[in-house]
MISE-140912 format. One record per residue (C-alpha): residue in three letters; x, z, y. Coordinates in steps of 0.1 Angstrom, whole numbers, plus 2048, in hexadecimal, padded with zeros to 3 digits. Layout:
N
ALAXZY...
This chain:
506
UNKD32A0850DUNKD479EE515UNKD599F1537UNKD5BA1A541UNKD54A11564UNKD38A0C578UNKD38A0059AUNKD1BA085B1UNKD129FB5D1UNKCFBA145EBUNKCFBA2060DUNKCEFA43620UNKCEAA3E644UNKCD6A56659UNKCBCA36661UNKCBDA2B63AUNKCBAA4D629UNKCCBA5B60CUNKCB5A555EDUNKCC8A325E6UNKCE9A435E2UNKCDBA635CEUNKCC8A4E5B5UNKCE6A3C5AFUNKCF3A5F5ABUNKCE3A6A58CUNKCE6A4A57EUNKD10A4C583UNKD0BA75579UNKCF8A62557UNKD16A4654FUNKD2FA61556UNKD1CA7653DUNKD20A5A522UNKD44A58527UNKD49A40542UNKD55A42567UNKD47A35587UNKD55A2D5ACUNKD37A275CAUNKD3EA0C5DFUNKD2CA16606UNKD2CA0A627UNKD2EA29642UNKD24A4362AUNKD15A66639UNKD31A7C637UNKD19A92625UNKD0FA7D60EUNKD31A6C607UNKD3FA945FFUNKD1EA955E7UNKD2EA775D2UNKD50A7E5D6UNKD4BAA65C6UNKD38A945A3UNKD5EA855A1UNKD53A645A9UNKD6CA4E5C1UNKD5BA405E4UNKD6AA1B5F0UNKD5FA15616UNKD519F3619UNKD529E263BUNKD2F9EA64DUNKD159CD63AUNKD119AE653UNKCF3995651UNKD0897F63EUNKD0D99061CUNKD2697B608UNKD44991618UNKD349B1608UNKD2F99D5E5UNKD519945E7UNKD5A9B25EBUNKD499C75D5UNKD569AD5B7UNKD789B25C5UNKD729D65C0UNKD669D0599UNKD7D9B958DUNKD999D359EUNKD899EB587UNKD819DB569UNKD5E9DF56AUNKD449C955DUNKD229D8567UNKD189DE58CUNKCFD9F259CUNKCEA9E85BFUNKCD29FA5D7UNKCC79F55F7UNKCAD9DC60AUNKCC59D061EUNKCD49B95FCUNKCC199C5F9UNKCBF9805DFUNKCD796C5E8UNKCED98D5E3UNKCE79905C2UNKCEB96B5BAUNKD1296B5C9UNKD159885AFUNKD0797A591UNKD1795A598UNKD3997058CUNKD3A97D568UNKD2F99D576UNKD0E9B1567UNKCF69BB587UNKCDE9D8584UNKCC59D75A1UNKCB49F85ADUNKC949EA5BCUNKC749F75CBUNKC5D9E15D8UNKC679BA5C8UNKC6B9AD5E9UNKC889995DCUNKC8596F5E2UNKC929745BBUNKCA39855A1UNKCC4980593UNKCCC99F589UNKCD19A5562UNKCBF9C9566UNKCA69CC57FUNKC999F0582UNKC7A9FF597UNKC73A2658EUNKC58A265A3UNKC31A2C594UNKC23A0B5A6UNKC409F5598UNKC329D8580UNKC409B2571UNKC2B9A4590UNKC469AF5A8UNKC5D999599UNKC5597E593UNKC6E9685A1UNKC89973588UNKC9F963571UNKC96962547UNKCB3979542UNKCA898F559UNKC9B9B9549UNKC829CB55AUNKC849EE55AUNKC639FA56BUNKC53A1C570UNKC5CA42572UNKC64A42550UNKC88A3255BUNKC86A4B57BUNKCAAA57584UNKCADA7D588UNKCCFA8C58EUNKCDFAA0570UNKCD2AC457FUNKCB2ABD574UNKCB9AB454EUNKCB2AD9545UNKC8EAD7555UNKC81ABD542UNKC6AAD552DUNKC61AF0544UNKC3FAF654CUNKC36B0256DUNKC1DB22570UNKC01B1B58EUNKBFDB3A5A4UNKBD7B405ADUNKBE3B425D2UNKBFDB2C5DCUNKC15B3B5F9UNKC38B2B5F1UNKC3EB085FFUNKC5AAF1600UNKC61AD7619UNKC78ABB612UNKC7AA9C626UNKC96A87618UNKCB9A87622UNKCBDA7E646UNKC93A80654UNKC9FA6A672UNKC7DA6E681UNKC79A9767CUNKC5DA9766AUNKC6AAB865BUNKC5FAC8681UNKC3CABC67DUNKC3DACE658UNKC4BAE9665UNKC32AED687UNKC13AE866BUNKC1DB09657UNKC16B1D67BUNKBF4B11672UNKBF1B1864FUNKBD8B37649UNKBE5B4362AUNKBF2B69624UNKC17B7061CUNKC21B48621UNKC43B42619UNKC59B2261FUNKC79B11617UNKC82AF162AUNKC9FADF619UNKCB1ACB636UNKCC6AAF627UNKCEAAA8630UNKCE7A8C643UNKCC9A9B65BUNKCD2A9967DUNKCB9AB268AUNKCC4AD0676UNKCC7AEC699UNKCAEADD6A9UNKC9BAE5687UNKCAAB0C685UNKC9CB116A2UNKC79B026A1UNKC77B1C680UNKC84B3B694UNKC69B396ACUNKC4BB2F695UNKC51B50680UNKC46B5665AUNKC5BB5363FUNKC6EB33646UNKC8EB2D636UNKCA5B1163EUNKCBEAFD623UNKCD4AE562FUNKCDFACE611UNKCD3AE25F3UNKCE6AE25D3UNKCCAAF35C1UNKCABADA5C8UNKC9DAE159FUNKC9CB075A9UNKC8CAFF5CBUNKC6FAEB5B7UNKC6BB025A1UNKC68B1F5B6UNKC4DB0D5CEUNKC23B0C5CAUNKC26AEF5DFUNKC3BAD65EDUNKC39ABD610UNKC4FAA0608UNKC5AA7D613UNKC4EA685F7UNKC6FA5D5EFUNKC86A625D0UNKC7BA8D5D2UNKC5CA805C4UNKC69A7A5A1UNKC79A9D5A3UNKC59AAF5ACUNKC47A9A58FUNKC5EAA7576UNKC53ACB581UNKC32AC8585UNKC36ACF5AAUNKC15AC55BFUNKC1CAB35D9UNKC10AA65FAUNKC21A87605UNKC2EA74627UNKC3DA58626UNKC57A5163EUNKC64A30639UNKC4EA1162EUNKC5EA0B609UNKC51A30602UNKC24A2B60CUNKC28A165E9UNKC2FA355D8UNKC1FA4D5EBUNKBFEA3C5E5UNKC02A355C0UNKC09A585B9UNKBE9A605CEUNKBD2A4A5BAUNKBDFA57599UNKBD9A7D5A9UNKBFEA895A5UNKC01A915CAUNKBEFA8B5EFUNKBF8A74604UNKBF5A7A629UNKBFDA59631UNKC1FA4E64BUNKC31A60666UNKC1FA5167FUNKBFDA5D66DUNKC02A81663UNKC01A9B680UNKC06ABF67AUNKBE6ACC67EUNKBDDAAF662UNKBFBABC648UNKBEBAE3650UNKBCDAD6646UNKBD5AC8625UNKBF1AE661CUNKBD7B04623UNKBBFAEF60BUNKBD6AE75EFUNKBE6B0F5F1UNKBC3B1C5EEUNKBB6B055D2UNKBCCB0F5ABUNKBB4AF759CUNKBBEADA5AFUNKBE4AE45B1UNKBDDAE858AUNKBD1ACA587UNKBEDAB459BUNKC09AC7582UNKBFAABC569UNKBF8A97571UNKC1DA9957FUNKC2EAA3563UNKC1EA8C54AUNKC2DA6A563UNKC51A7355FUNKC5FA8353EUNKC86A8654EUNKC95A7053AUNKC97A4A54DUNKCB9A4D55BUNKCC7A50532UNKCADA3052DUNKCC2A20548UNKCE0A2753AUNKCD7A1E51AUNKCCB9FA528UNKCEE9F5538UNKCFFA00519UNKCEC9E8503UNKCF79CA513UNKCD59BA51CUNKCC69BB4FAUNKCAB99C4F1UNKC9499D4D4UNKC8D97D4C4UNKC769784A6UNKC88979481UNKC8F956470UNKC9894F44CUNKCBA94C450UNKCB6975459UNKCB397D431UNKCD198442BUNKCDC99B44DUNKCBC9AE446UNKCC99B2425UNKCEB9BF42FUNKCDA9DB449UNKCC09E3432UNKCDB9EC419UNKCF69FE42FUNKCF8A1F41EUNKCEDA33444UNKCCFA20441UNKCC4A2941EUNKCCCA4D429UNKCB8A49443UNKC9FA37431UNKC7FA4A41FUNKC89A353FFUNKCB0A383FAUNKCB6A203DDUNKCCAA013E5UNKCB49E13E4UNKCBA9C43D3UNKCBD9A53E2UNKCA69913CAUNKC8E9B03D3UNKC979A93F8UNKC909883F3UNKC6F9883EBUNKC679A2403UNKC7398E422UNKC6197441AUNKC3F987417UNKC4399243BUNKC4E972446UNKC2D96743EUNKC1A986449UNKC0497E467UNKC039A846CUNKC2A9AB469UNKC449A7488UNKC669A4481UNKC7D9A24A1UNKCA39A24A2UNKCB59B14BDUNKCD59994C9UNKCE99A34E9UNKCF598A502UNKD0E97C4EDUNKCF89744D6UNKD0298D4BAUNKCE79A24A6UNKCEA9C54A8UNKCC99D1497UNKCA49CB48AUNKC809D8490UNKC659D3477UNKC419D9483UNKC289D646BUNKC029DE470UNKBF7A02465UNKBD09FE470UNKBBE9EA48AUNKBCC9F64A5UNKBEAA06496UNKC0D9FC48FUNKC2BA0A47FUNKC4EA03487UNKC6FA0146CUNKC8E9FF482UNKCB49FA477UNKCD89F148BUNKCF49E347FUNKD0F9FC477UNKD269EC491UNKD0D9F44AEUNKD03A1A4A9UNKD0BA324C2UNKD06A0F4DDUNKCE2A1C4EAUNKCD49FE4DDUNKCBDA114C6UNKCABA1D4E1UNKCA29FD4F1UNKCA29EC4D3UNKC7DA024C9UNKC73A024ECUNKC7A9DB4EEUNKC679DB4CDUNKC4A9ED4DBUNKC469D44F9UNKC449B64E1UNKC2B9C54CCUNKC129D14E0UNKC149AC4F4UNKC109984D0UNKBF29AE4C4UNKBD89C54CEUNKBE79E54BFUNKBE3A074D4UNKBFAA1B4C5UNKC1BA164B4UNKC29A2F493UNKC4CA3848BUNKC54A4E470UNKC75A5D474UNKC84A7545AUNKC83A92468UNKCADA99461UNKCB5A74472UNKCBDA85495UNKCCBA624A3UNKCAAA4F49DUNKC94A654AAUNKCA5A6B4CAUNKCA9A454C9UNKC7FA474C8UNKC7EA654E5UNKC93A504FFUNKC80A344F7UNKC61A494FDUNKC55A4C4DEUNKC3BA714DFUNKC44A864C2UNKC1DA8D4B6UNKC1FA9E490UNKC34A9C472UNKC25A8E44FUNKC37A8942CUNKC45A68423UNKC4FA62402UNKC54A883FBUNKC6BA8A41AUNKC63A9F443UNKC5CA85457UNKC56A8547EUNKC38A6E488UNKC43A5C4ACUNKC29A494C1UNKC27A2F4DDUNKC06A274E9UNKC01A094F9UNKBF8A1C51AUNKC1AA2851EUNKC24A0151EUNKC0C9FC53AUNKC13A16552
């Protein structure tokens, strides 16, 4: 892993909100999972939000309050990683800018950036990462040739509670009563009042509610009250520890469409959505056009008579709440924030194509005894053999061979991908014993993916993975590879994996 420690930059003010810090959260929960440690570095933390950190065993430094000009912050969060020996550091929050990142990478520090929007002047950062469903390359362009991309809800960042929901399947009640309002962690605005005023008009029999209040939310008596005298079924959390339950428990949800909207994805949880903030309308209407929730629109827009409106509907309908759960749980599978960590681990991993003076390495992996284990032919090969073979693919218009090399230039594995049909590939993979157990094989067949679906015109990608070779196949799932069938290879089990060139271009 190289250093153990990561360093990550984030504040939780009542004005900025908490979904910057608790992002960061599951990522740190994630890195301390593989074996490292981390320390948050924040500026006036929420005292509620700075407990929340401090209980996963992770130690808060108080920076000075961020000023216009940001080189004292930079300065100080390298002062803070060289003190700690760390290598790799996380930022995120709008109010870092370019010129931010540049003063960091101009140490021999490695920046992640959590984005959302690429409104950036440029990009520095040796990781880039934007979870969010509208995120593509044409947000960033202004970034350096070094710079990794790591777009989507497939790298979506969901605390470690919700590991052990990843396969559960939601059952859609033909009349929906139980709803769930969530509205972030500090709602500066109260739009949780409006939501709570618009279940008053909500004609629906036996209507039960649960409005989870975060920490940081200044407007929490004010709310107890509001919900004594509206009447009904309406139950009050302040700071829940127990949000997968609370999802999974509810028909329906009203939500911010900030960072919870991930959450309720993973558990098929239909959604209507406000956005409160302008970073979150992006999101809110992406998810809206692919019909994995409704958006209402901003808190200026929505009034409570309008959110009554659109609840009653959506608790009356099972076919459309059906329908949404669906859709949801196919955009997020659960597993980004281990594709992040894998992506930090691997030490910004590059593919470049194979050359002749490769014979001989390929040659060496090939013949590692793990990989004729692993392999559906175990013999050793010889090297005239090898020979010969290498330079049949060499010449093979319909055969891509990449090697993987990480920033110092050192190979750490190869993927082959030869053409199965017209429109079909098939990937051989290998790493180089000194770099197993580094996450690089993950990224090294997602990486692979990416480069050949942009030099063909393949739709699908094939890897057949013995069906006893847990490491690869996992390597394949976090990559997010879809386990579809199993055949028989050469008289042995083997699990057929597939990446469709969709998945690349969502």
């Amino acid at each position: 892993m190289g250093s153990r420690t990561l360093v990550v930059r984030a504040d939780a003010t009542v004005v900025i909100g908490t979904g910057h810090v608790m992002r960061c959260l599951a990522l740190a929960q994630a890195w301390q999972d593989a074996g490292g440690s981390c320390v948050f570095a924040m500026a006036e933390p929420t005292p509620a939000v700075e407990e929340r950190v401090v209980a996963e065993g992770i130690q808060v430094v108080r920076f000075r309050k961020t000023i216009p000009d940001s080189s004292q912050d930079a300065a100080q969060l390298v002062e803070l990683a060289r003190a700690r020996g760390a290598t790799w550091l996380v930022v995120d929050g709008y109010h870092f800018d370019a010129e931010y990142q540049r003063r960091l990478k101009d140490t021999e520090l490695k920046l992640l950036w959590v984005d959302d929007n690429g409104e950036s002047a440029h990009y520095y950062a040796d990781l880039v990462l934007n979870q969010n469903a509208h995120a593509g390359d044409g947000l960033y362009v202004r970034r350096e040739p070094y710079t990794r991309l790591l777009l989507g809800p497939r790298y979506a960042l969901l605390r470690r509670e919700f590991a052990r929901w990843r396969d559960w399947k939601p059952e859609i009640a033909r009349f929906g009563r139980k709803v769930l309002i969530t509205m972030g962690g500090s709602d500066p605005d109260n739009v949780t009042s409006r939501v709570i005023e618009a279940l008053g008009m909500v004609r629906v029999e036996g209507l039960e509610a649960t409005v989870v209040v975060g920490g940081s939310n200044p407007h929490f008596e004010s709310l107890q009250r509001l919900a004594a005298r509206c009447g009904g079924s309406i139950r009050l959390l302040r700071n829940a520890s127990t949000m997968p339950e609370l999802l999974a428990w509810a028909d329906v949800a009203v939500s911010a469409a900030g960072t919870t909207c991930w959450e309720m994805c993973l558990l098929g949880l239909p959604a209507i959505l406000i956005d409160l903030a302008p970073n979150q309308r992006p999101i809110a209407e992406e998810l809206d056009r692919r019909g994995v929730g409704i958006h209402l629109g901003n808190t200026h827009e929505v009034s409570a008579e309008k959110i009554a409106s659109e609840l009653e509907g959506l608790l009356r309908s099972q076919e459309t709440r059906a329908a949404i759960s669906q859709r949801a749980r196919e955009v997020i599978d659960g597993k980004g924030v281990i594709r992040v960590v894998s992506a930090i681990q691997s030490g910004g991993l590059r593919l470049r194509r194979a050359e002749a003076k490769d014979c001989r390495l390929l040659w060496e992996w090939v013949n590692d005894p793990d990989v004729r284990a692993a392999s559906f032919s175990t013999e050793q090969i010889p090297w005239k053999k090898h020979q010969s073979w290498f330079l049949r693919k060499m010449e093979d218009p319909d055969c891509y061979i990449f090697i993987g090399e990480n920033d110092e230039g050192t190979p750490v594995g190869q993927i082959r991908v030869d053409q199965r049909s017209s429109e079909e590939g098939e990937i051989d993979v290998s790493l180089s014993r000194e770099f197993r157990g580094c996450g690089y094989g993950g990224l090294l067949v997602a990486l692979g993916a990416q480069r050949a679906f942009a030099e063909t015109a393949w739709l699908r990608l094939h890897a057949f993975v013995k069906a006893e070779n847990e490491a690869s196949w996992r390597a394949f799932e976090r990559a997010g590879y879809k386990r579809t069938g199993e055949e028989q290879v050469c008289g042995c089990r083997a699990i057929d994996y597939v990446r469709t060139r969709e998945q690349d271009q969502t």
